[in-house]
N, CA, C and O atoms as a Maestro MAE file, in Angstrom:
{
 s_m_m2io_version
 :::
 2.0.0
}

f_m_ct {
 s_m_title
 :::
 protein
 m_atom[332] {
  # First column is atom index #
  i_m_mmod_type
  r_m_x_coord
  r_m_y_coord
  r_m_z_coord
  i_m_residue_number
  s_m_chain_name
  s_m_pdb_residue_name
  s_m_pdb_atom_name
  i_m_atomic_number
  :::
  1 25 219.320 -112.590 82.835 1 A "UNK " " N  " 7
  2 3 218.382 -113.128 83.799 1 A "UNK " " CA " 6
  3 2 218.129 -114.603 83.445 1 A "UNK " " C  " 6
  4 15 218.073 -114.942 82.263 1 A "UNK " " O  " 8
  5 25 217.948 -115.633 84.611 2 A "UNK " " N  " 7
  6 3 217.584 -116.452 84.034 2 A "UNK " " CA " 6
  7 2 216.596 -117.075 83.412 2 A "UNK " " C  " 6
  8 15 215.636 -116.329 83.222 2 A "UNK " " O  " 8
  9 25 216.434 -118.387 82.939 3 A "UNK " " N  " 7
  10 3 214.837 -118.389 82.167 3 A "UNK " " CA " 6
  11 2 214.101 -119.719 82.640 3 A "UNK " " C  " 6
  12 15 214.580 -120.851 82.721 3 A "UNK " " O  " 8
  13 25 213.076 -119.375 82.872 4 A "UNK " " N  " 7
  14 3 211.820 -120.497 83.641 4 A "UNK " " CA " 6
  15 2 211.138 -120.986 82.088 4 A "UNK " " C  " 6
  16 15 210.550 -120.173 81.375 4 A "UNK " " O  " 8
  17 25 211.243 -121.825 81.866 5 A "UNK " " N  " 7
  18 3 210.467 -122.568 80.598 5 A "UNK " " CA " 6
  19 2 208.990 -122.935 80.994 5 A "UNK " " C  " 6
  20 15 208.825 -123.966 81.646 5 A "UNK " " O  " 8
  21 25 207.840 -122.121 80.628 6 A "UNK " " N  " 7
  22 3 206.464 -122.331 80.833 6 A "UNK " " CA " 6
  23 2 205.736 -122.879 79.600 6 A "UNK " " C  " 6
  24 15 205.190 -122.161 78.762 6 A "UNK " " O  " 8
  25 25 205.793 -124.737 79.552 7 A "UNK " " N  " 7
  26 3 204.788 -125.273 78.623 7 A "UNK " " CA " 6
  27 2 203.495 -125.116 78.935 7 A "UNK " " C  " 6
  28 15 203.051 -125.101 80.083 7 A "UNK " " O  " 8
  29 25 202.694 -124.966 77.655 8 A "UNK " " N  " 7
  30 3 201.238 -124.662 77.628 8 A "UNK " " CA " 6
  31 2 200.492 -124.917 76.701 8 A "UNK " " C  " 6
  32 15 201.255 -125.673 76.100 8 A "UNK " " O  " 8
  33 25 199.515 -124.891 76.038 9 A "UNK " " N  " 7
  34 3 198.742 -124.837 74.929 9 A "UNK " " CA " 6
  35 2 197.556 -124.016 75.155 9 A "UNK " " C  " 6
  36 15 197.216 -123.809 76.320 9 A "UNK " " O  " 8
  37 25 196.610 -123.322 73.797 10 A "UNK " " N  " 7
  38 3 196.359 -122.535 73.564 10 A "UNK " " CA " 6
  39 2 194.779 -123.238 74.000 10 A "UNK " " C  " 6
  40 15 194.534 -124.444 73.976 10 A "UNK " " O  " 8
  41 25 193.972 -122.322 74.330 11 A "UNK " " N  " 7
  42 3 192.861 -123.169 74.778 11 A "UNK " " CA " 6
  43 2 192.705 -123.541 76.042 11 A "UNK " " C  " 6
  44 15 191.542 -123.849 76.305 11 A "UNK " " O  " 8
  45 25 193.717 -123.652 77.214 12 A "UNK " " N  " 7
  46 3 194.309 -124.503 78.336 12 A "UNK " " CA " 6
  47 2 193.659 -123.254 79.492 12 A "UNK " " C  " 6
  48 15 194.252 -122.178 79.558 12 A "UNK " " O  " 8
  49 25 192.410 -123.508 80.370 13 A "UNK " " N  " 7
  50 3 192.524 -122.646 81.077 13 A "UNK " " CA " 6
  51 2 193.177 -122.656 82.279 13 A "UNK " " C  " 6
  52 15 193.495 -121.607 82.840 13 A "UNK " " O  " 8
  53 25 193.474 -124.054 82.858 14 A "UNK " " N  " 7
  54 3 194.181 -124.014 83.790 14 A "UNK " " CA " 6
  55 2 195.711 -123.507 83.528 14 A "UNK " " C  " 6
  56 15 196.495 -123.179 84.419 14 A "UNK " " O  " 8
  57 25 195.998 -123.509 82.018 15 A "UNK " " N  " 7
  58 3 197.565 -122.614 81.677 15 A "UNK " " CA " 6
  59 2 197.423 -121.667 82.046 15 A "UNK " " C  " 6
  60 15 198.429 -121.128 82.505 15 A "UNK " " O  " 8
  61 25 196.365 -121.036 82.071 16 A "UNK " " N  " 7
  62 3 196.315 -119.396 82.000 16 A "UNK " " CA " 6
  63 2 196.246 -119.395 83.657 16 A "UNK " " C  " 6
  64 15 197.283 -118.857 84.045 16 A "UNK " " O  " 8
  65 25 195.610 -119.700 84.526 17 A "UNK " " N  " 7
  66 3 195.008 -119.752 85.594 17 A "UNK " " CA " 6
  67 2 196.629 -119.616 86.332 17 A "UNK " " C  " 6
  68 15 196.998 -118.640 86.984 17 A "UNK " " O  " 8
  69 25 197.409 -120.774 86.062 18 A "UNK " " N  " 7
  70 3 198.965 -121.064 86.826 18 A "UNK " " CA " 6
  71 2 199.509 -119.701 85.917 18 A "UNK " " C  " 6
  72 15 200.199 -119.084 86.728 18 A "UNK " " O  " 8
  73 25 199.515 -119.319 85.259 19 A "UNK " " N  " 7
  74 3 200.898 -118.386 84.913 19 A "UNK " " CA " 6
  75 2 200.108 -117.060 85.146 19 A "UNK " " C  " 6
  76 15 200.483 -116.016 84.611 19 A "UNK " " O  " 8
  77 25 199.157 -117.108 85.843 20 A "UNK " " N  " 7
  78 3 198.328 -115.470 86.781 20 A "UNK " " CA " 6
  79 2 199.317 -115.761 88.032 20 A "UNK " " C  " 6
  80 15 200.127 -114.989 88.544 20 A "UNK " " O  " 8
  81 25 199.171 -116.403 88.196 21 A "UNK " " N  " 7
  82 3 200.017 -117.370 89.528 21 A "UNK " " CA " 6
  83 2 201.351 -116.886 89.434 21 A "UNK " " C  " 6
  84 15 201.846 -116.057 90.197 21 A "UNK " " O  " 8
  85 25 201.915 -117.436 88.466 22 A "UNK " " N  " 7
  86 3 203.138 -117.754 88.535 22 A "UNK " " CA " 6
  87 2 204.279 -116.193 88.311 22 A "UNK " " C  " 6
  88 15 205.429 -115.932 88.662 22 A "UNK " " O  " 8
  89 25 203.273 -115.500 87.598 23 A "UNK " " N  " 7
  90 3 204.069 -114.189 86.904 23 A "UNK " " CA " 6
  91 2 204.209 -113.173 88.147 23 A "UNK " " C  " 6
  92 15 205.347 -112.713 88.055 23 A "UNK " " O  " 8
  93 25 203.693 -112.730 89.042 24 A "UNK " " N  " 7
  94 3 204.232 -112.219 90.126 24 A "UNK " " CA " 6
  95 2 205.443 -112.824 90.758 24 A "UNK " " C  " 6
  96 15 206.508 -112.208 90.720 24 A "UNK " " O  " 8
  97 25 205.384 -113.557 91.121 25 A "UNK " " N  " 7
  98 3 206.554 -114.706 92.006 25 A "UNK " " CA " 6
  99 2 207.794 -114.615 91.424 25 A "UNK " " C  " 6
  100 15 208.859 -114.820 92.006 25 A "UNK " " O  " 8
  101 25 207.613 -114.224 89.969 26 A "UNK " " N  " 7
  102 3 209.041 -113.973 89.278 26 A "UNK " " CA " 6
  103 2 209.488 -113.006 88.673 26 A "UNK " " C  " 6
  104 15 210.564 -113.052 88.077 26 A "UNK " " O  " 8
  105 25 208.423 -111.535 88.745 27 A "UNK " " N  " 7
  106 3 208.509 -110.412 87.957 27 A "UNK " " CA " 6
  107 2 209.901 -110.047 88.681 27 A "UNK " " C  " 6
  108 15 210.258 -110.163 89.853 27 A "UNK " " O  " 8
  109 25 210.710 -109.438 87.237 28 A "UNK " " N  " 7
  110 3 212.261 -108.782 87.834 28 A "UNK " " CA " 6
  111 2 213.507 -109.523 88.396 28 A "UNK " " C  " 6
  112 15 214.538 -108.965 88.772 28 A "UNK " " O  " 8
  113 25 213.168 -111.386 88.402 29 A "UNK " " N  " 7
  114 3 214.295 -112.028 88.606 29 A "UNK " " CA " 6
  115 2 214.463 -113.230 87.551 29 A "UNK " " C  " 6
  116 15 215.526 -113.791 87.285 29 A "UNK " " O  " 8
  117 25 213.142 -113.525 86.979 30 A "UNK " " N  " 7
  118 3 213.571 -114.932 86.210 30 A "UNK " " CA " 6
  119 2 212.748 -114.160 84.713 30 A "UNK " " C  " 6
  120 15 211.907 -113.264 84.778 30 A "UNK " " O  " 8
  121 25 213.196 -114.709 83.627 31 A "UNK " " N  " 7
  122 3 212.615 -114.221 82.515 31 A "UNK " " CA " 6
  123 2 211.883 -115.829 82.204 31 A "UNK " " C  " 6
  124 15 212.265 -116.852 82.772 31 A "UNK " " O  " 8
  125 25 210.800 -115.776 81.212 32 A "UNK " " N  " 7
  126 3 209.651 -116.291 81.375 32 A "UNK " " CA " 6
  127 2 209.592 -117.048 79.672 32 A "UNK " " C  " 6
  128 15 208.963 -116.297 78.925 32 A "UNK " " O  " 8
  129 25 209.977 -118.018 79.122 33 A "UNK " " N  " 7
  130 3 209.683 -118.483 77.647 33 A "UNK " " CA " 6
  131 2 208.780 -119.579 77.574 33 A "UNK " " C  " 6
  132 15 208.993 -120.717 77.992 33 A "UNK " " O  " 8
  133 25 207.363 -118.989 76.796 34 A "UNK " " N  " 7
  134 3 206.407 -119.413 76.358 34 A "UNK " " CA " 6
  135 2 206.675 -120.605 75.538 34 A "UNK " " C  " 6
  136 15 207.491 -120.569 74.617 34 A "UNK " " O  " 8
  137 25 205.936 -121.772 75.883 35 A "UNK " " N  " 7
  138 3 206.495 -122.490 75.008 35 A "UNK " " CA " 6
  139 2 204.839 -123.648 74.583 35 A "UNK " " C  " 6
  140 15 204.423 -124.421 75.445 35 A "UNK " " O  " 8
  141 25 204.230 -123.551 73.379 36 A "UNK " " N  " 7
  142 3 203.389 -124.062 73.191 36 A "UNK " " CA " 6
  143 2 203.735 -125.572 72.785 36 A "UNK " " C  " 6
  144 15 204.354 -125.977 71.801 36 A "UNK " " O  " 8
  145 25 203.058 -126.393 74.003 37 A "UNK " " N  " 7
  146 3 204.186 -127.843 73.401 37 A "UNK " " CA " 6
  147 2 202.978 -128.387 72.042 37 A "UNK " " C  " 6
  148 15 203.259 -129.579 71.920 37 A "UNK " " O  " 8
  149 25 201.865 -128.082 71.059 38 A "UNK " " N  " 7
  150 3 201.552 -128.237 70.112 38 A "UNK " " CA " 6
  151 2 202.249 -127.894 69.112 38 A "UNK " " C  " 6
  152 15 202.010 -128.321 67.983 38 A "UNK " " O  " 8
  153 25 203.488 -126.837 69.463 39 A "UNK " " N  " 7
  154 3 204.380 -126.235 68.372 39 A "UNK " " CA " 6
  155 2 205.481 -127.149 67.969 39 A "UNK " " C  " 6
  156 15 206.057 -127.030 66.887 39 A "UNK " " O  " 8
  157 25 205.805 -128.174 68.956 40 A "UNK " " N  " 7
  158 3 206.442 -129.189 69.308 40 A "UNK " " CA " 6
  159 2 206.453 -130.752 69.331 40 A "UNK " " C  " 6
  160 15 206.282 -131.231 70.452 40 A "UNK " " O  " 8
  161 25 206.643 -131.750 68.173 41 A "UNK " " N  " 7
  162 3 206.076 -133.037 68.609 41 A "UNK " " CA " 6
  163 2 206.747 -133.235 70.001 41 A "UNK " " C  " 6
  164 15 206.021 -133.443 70.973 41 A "UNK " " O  " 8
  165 25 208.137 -133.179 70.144 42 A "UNK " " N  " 7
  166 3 208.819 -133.739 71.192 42 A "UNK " " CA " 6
  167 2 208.078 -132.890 72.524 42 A "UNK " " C  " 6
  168 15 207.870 -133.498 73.574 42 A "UNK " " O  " 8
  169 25 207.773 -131.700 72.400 43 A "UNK " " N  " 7
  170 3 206.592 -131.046 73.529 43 A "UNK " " CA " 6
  171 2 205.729 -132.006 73.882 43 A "UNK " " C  " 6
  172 15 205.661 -132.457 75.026 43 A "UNK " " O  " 8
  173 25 204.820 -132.475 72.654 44 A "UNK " " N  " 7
  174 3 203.526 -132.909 72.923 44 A "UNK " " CA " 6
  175 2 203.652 -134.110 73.145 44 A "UNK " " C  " 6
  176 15 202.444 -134.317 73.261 44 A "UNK " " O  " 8
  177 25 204.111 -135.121 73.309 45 A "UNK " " N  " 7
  178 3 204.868 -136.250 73.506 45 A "UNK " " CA " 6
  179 2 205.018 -136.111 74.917 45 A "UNK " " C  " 6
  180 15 204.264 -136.464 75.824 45 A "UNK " " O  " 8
  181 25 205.996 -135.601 74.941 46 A "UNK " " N  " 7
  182 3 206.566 -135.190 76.280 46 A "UNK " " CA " 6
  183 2 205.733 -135.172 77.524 46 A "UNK " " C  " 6
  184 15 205.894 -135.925 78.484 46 A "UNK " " O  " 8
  185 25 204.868 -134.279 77.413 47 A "UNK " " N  " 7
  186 3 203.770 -133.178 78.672 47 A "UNK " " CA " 6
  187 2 202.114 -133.462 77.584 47 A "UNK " " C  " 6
  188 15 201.435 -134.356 78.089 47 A "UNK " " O  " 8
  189 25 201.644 -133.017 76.630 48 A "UNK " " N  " 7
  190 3 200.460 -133.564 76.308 48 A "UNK " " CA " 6
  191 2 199.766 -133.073 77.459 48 A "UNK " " C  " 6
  192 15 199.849 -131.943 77.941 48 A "UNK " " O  " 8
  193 25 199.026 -134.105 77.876 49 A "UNK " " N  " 7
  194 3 197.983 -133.472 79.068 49 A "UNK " " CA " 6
  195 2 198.341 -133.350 80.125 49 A "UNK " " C  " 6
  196 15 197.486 -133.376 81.011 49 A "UNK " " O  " 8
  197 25 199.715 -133.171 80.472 50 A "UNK " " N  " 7
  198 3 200.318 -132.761 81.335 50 A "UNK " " CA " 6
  199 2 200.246 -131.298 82.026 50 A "UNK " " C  " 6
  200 15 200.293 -131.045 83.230 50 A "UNK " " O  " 8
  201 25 200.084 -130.149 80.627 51 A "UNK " " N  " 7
  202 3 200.164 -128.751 80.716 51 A "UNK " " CA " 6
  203 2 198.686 -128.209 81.901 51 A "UNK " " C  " 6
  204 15 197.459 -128.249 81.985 51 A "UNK " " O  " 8
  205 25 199.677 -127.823 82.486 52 A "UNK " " N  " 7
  206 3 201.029 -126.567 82.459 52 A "UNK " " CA " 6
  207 2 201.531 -127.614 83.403 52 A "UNK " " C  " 6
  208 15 201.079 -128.441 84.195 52 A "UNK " " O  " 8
  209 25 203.331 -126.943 82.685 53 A "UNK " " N  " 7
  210 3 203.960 -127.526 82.747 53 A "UNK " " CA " 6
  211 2 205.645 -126.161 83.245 53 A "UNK " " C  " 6
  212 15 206.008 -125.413 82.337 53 A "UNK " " O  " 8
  213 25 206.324 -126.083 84.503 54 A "UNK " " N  " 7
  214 3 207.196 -125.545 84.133 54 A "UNK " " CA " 6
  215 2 208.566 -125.935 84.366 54 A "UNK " " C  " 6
  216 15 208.583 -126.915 85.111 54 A "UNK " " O  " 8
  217 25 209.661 -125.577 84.044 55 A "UNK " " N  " 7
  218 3 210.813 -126.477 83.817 55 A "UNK " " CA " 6
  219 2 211.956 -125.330 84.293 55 A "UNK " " C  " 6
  220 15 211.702 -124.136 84.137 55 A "UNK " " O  " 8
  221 25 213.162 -125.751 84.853 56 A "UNK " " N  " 7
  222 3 213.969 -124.765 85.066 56 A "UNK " " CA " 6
  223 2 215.307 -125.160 84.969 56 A "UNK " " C  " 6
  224 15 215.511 -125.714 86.049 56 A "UNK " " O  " 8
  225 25 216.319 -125.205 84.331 57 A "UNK " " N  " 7
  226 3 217.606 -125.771 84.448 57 A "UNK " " CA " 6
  227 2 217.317 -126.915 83.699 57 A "UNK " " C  " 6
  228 15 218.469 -127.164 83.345 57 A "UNK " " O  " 8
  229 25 216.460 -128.032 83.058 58 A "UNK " " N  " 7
  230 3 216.694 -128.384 82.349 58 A "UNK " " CA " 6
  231 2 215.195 -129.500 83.487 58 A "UNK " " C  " 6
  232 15 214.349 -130.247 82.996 58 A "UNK " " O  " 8
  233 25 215.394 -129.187 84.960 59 A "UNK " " N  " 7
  234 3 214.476 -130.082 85.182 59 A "UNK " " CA " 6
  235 2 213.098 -129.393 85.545 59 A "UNK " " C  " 6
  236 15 213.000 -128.167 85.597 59 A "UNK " " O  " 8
  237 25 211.720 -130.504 85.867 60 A "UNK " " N  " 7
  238 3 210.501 -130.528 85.433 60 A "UNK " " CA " 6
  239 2 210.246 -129.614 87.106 60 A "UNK " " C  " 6
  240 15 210.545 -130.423 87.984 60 A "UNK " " O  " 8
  241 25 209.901 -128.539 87.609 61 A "UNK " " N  " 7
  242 3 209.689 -127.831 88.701 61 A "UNK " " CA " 6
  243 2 208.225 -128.150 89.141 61 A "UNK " " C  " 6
  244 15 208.069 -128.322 90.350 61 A "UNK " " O  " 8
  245 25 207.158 -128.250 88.353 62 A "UNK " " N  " 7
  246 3 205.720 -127.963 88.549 62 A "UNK " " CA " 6
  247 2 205.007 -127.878 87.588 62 A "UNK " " C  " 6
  248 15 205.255 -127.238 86.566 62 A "UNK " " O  " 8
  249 25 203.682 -128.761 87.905 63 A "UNK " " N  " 7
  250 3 202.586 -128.676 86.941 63 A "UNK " " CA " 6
  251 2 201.828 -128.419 87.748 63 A "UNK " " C  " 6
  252 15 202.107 -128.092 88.902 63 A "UNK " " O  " 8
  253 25 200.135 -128.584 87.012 64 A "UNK " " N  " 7
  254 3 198.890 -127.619 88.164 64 A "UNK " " CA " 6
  255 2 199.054 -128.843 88.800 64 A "UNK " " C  " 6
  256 15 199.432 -129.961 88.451 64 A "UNK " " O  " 8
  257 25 198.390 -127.954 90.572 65 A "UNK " " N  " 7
  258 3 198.687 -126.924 90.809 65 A "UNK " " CA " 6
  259 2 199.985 -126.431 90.748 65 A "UNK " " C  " 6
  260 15 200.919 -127.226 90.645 65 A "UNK " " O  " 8
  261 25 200.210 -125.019 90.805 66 A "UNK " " N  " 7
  262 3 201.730 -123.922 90.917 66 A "UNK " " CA " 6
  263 2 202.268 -124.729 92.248 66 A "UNK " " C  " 6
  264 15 201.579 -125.064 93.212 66 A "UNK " " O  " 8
  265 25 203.035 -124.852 92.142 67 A "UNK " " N  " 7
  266 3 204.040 -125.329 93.308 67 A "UNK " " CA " 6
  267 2 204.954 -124.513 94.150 67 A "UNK " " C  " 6
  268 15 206.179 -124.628 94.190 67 A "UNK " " O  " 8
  269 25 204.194 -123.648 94.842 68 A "UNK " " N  " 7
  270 3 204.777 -122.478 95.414 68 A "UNK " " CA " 6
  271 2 206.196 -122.803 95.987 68 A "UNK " " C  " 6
  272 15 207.049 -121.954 95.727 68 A "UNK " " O  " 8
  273 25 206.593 -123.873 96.714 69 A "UNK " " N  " 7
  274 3 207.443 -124.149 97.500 69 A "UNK " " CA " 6
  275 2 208.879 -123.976 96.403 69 A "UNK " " C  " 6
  276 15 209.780 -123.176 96.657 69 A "UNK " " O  " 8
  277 25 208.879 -124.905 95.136 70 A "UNK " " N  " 7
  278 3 209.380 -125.230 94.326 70 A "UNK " " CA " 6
  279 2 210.200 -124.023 93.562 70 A "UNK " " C  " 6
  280 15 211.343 -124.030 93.105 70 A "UNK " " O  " 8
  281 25 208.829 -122.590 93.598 71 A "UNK " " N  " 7
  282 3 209.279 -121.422 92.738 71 A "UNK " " CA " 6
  283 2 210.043 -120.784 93.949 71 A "UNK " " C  " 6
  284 15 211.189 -120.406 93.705 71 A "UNK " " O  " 8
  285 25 209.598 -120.625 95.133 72 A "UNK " " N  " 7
  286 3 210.677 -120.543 96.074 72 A "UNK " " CA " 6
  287 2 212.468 -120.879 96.323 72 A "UNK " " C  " 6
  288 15 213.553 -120.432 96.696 72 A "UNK " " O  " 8
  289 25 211.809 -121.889 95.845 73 A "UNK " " N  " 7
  290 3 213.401 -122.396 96.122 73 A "UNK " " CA " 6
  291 2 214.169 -122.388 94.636 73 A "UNK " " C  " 6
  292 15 215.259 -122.917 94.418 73 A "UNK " " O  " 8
  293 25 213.538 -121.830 93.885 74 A "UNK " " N  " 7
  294 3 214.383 -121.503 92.324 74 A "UNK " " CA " 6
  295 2 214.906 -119.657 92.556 74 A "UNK " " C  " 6
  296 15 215.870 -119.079 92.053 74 A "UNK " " O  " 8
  297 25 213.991 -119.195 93.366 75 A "UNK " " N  " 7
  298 3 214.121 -117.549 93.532 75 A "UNK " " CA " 6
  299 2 214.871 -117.476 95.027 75 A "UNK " " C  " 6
  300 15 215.306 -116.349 95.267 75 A "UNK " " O  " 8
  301 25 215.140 -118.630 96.248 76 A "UNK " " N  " 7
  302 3 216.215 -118.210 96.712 76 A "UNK " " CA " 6
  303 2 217.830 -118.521 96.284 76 A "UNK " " C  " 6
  304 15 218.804 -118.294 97.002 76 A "UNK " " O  " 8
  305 25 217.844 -119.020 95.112 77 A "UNK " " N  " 7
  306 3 219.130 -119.169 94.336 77 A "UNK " " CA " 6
  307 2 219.751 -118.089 93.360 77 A "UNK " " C  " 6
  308 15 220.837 -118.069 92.780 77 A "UNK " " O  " 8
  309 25 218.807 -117.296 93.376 78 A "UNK " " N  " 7
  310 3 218.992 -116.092 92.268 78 A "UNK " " CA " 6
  311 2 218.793 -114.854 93.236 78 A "UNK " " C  " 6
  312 15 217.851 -114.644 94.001 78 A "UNK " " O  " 8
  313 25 219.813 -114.164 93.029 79 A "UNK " " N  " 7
  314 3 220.042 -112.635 93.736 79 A "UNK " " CA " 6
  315 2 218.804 -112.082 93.000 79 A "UNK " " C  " 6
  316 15 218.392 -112.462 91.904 79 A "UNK " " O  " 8
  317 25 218.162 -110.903 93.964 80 A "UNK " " N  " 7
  318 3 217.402 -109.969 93.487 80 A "UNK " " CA " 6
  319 2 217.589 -108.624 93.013 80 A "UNK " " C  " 6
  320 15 218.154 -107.798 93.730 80 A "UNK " " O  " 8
  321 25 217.057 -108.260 91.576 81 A "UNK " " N  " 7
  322 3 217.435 -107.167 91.196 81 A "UNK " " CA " 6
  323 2 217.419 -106.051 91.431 81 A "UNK " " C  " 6
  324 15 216.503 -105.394 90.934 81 A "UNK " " O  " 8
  325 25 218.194 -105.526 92.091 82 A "UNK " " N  " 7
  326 3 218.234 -104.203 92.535 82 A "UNK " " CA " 6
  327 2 218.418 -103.368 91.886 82 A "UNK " " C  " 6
  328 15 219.602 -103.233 91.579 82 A "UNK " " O  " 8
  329 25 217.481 -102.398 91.334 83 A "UNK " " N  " 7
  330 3 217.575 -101.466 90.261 83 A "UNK " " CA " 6
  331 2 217.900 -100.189 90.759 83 A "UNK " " C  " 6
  332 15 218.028 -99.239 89.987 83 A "UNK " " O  " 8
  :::
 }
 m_bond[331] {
  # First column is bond index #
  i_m_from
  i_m_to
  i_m_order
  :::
  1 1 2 1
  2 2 3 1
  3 3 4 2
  4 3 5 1
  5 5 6 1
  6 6 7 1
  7 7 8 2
  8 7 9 1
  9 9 10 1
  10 10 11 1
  11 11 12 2
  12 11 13 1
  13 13 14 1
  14 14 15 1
  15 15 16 2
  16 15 17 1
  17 17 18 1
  18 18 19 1
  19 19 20 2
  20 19 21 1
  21 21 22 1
  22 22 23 1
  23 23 24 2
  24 23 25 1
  25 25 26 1
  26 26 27 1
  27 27 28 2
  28 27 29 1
  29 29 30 1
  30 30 31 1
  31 31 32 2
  32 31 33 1
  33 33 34 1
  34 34 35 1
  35 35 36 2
  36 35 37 1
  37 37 38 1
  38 38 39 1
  39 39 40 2
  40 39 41 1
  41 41 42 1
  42 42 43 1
  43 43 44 2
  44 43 45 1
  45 45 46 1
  46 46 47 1
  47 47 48 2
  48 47 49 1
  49 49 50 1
  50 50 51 1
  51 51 52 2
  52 51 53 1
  53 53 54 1
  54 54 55 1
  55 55 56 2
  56 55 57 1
  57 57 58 1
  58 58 59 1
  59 59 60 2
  60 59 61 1
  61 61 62 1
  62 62 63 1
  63 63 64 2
  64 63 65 1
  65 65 66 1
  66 66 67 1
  67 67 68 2
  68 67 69 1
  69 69 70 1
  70 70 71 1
  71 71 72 2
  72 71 73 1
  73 73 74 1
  74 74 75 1
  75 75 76 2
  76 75 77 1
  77 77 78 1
  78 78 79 1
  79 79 80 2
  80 79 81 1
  81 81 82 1
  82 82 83 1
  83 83 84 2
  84 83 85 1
  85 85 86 1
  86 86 87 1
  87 87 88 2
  88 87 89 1
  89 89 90 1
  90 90 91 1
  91 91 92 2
  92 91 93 1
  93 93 94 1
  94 94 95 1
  95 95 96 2
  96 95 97 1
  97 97 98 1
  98 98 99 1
  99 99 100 2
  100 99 101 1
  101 101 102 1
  102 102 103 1
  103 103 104 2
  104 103 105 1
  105 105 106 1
  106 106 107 1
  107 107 108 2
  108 107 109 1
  109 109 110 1
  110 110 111 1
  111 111 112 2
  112 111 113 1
  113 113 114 1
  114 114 115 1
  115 115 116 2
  116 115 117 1
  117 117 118 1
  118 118 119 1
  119 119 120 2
  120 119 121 1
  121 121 122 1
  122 122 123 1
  123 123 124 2
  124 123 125 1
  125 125 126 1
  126 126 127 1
  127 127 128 2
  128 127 129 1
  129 129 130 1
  130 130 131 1
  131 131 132 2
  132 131 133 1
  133 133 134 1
  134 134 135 1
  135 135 136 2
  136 135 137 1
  137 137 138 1
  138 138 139 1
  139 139 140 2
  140 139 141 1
  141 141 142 1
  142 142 143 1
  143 143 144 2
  144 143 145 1
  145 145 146 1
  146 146 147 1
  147 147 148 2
  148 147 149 1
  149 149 150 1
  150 150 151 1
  151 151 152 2
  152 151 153 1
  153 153 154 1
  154 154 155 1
  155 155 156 2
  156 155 157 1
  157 157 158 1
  158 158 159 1
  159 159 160 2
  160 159 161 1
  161 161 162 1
  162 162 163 1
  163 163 164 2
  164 163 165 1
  165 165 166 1
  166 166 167 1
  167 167 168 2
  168 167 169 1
  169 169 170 1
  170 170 171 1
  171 171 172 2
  172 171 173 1
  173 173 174 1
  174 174 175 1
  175 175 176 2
  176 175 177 1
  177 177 178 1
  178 178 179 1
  179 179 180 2
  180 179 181 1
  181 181 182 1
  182 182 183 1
  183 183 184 2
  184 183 185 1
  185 185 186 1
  186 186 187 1
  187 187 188 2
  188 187 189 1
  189 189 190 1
  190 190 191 1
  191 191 192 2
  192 191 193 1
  193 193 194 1
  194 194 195 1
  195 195 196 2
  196 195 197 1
  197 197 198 1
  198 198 199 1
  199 199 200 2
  200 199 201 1
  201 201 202 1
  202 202 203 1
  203 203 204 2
  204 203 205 1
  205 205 206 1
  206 206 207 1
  207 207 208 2
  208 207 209 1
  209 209 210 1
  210 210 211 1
  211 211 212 2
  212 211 213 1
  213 213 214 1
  214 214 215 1
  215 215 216 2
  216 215 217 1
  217 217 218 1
  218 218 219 1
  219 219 220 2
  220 219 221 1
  221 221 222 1
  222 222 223 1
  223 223 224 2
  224 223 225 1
  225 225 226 1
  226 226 227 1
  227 227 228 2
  228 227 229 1
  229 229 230 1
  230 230 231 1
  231 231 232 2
  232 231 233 1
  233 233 234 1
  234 234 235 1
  235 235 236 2
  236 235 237 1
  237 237 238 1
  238 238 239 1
  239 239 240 2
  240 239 241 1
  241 241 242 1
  242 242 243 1
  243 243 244 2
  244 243 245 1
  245 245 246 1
  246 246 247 1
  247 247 248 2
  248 247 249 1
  249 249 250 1
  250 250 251 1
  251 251 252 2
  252 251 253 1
  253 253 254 1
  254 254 255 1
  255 255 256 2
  256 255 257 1
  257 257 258 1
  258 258 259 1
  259 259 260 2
  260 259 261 1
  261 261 262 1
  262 262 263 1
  263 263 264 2
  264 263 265 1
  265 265 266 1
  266 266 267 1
  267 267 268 2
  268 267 269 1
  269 269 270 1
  270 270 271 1
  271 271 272 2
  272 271 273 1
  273 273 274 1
  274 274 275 1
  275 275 276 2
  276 275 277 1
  277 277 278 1
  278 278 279 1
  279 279 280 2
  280 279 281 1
  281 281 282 1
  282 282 283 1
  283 283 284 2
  284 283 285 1
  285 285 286 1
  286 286 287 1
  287 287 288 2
  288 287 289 1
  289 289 290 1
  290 290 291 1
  291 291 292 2
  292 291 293 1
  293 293 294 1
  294 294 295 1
  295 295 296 2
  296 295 297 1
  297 297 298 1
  298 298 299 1
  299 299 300 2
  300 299 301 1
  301 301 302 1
  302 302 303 1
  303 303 304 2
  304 303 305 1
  305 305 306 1
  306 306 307 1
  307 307 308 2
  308 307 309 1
  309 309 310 1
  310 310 311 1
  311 311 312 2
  312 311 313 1
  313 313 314 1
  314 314 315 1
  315 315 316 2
  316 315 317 1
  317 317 318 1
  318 318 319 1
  319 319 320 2
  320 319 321 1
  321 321 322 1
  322 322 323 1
  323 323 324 2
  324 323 325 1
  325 325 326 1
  326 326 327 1
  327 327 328 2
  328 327 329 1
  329 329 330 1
  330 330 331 1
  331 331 332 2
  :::
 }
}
């Protein structure tokens, strides 16, 4: 499956707020890696007060708000799993 890169930090309620958001929209097609950019200088550098922050293929998709349109158009590129 593929993987949606979700920067965040711990403390962040609007992190939490977007990935209530965000985790339906992708349950069963995209897999989901947590990524605390404090764990990270090049994170925190990077995004800092940026978070949330999510990334897909290597580019920057959405910060708050969730960018519905954006996760759209990452989930009509990916077949759905038919179990």
């Amino acid at each position: 499956m593929p993987i949606i890169h979700y920067y965040t930090r711990q403390g962040c309620h609007l992190c939490e707020i977007m990935l209530e958001e965000l985790l339906p929209l992708i349950r069963g097609r995209l897999d989901i890696e947590m990524r605390d950019i404090d764990s990270q200088a090049e994170w925190c550098e990077k995004y800092d007060i940026r978070v949330p922050v999510i990334e897909f293929e290597g580019q920057l998709v959405s910060g708050y708000p969730l960018d519905y349109g954006a996760i759209r158009s990452i989930l009509a590129r990916i077949p759905e799993n038919n179990e």
